[in-house]
HTML snippet that shows the backbone in 3Dmol.js (N, CA, C, O; Angstrom):
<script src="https://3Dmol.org/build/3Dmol-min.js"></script>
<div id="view" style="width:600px;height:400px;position:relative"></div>
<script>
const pdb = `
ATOM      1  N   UNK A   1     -12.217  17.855   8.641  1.00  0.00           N
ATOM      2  CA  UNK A   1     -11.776  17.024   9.766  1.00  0.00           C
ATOM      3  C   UNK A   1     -12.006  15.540   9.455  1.00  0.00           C
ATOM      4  O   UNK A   1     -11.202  14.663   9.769  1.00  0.00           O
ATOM      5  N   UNK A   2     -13.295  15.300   8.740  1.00  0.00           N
ATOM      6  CA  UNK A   2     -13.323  13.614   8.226  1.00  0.00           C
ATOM      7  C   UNK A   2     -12.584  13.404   7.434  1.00  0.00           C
ATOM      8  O   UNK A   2     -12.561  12.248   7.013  1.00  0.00           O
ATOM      9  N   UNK A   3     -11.843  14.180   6.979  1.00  0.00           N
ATOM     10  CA  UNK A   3     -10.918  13.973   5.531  1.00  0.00           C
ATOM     11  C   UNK A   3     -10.262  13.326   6.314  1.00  0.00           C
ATOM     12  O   UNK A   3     -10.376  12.101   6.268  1.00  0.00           O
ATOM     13  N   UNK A   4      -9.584  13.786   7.047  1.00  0.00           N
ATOM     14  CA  UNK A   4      -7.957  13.673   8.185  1.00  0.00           C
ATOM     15  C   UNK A   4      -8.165  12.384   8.405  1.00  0.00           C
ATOM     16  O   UNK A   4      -7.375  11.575   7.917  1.00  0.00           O
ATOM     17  N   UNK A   5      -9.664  11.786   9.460  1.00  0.00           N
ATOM     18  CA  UNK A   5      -9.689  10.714   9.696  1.00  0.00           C
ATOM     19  C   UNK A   5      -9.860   9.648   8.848  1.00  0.00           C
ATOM     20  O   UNK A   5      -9.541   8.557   9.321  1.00  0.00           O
ATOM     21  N   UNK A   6     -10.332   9.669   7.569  1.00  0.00           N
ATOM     22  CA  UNK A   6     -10.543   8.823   6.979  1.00  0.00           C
ATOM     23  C   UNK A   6      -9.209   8.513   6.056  1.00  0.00           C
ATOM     24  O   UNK A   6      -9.010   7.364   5.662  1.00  0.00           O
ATOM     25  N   UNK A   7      -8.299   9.595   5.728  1.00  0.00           N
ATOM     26  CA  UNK A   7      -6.842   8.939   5.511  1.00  0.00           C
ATOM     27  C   UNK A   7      -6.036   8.274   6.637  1.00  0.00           C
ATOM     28  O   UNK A   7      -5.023   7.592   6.485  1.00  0.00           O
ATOM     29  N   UNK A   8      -6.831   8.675   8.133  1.00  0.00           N
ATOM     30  CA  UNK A   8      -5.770   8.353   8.932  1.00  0.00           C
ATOM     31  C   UNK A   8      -6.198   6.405   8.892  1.00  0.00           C
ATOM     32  O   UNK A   8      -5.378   5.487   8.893  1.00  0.00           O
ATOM     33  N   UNK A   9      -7.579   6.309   8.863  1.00  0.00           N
ATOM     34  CA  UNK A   9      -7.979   4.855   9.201  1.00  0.00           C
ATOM     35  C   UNK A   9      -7.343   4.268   7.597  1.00  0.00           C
ATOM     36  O   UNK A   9      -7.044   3.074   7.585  1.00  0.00           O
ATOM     37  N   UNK A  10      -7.173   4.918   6.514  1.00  0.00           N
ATOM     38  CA  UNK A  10      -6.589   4.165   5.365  1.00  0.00           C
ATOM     39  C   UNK A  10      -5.571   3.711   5.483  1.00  0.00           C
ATOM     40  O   UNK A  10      -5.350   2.568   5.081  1.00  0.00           O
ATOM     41  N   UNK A  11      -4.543   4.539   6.128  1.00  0.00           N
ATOM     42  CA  UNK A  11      -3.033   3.932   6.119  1.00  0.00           C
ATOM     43  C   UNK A  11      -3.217   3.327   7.196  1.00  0.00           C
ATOM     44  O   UNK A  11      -2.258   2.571   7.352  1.00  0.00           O
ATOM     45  N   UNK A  12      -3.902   3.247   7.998  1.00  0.00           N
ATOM     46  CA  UNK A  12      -3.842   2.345   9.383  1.00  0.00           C
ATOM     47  C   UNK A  12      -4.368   0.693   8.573  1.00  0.00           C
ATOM     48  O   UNK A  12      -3.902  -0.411   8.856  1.00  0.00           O
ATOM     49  N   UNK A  13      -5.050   0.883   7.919  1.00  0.00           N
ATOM     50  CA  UNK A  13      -5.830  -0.959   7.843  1.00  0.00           C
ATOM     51  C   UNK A  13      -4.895  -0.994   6.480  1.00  0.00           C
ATOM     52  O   UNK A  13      -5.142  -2.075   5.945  1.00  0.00           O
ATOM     53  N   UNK A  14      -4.216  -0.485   5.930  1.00  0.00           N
ATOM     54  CA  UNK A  14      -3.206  -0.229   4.716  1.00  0.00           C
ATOM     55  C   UNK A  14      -1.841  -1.407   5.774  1.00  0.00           C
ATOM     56  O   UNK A  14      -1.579  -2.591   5.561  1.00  0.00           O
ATOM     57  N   UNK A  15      -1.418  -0.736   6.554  1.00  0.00           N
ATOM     58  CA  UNK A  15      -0.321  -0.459   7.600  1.00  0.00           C
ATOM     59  C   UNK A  15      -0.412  -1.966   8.016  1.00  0.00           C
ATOM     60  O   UNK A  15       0.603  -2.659   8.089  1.00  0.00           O
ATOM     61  N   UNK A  16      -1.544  -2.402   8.261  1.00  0.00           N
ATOM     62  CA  UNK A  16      -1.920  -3.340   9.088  1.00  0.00           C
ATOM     63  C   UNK A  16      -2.368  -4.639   8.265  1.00  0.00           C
ATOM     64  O   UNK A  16      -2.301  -5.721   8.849  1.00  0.00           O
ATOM     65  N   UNK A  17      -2.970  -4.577   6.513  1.00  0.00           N
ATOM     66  CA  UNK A  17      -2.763  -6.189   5.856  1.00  0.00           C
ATOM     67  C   UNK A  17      -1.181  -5.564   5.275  1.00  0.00           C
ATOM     68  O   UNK A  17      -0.857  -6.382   4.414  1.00  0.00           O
ATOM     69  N   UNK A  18      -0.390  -4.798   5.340  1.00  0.00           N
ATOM     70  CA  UNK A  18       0.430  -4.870   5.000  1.00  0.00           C
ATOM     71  C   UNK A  18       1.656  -5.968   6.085  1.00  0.00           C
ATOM     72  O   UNK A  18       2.598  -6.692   5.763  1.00  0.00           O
ATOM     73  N   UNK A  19       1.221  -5.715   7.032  1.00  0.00           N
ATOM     74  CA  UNK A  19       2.341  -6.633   8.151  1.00  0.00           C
ATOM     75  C   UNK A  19       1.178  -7.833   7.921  1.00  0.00           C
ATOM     76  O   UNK A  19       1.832  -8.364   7.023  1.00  0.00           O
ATOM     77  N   UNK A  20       0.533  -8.294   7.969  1.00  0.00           N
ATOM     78  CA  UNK A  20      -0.069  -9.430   8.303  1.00  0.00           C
ATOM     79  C   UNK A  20       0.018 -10.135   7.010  1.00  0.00           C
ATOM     80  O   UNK A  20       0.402 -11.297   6.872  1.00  0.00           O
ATOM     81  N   UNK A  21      -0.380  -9.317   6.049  1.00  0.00           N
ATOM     82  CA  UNK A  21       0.010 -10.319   4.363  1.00  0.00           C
ATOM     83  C   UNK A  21       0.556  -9.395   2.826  1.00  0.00           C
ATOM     84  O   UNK A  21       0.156  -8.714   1.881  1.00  0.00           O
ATOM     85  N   UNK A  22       1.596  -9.920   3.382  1.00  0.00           N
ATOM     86  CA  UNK A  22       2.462  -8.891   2.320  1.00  0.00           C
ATOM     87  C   UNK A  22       1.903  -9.115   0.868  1.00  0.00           C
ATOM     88  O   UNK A  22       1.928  -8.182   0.065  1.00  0.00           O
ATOM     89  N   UNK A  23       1.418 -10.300   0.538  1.00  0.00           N
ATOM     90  CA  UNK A  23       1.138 -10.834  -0.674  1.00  0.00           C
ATOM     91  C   UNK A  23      -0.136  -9.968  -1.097  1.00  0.00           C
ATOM     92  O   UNK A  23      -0.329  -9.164  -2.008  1.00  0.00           O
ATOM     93  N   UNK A  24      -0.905 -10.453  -0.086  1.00  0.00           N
ATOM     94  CA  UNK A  24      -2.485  -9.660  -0.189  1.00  0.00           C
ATOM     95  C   UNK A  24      -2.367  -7.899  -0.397  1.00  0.00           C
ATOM     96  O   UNK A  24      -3.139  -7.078  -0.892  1.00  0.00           O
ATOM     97  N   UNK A  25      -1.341  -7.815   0.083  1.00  0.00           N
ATOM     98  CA  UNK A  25      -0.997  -6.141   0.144  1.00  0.00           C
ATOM     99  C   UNK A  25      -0.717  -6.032  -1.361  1.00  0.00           C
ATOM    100  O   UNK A  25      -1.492  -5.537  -2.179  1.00  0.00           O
ATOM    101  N   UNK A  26       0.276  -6.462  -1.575  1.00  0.00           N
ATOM    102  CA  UNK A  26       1.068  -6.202  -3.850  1.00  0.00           C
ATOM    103  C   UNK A  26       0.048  -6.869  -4.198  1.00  0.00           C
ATOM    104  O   UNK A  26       0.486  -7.271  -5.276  1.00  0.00           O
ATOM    105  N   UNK A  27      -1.258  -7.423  -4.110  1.00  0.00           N
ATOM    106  CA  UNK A  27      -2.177  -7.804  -5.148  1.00  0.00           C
ATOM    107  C   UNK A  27      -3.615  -6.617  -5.405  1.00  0.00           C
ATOM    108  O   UNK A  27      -4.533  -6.726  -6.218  1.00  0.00           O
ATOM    109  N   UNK A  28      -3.300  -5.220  -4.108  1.00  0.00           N
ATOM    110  CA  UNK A  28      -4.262  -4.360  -4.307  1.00  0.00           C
ATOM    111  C   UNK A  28      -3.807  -3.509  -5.314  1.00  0.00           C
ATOM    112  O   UNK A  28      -4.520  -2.587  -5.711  1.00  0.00           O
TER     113      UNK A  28
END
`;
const viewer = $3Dmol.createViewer("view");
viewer.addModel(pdb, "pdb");
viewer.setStyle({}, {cartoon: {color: "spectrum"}});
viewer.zoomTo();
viewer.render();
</script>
């Protein structure tokens, strides 16, 4: 069940410098 959540909070803060800084996102 922590598995689930802890991919779910990855693509969420993933999801989220991805709209806020696209740049910062293609430099991970």
């Amino acid at each position: 069940m922590w598995n689930q959540k802890v991919s779910l909070s990855l693509s969420l803060s993933l999801s989220l410098s991805l709209s806020l800084s696209p740049a910062g996102a293609l430099s991970i």
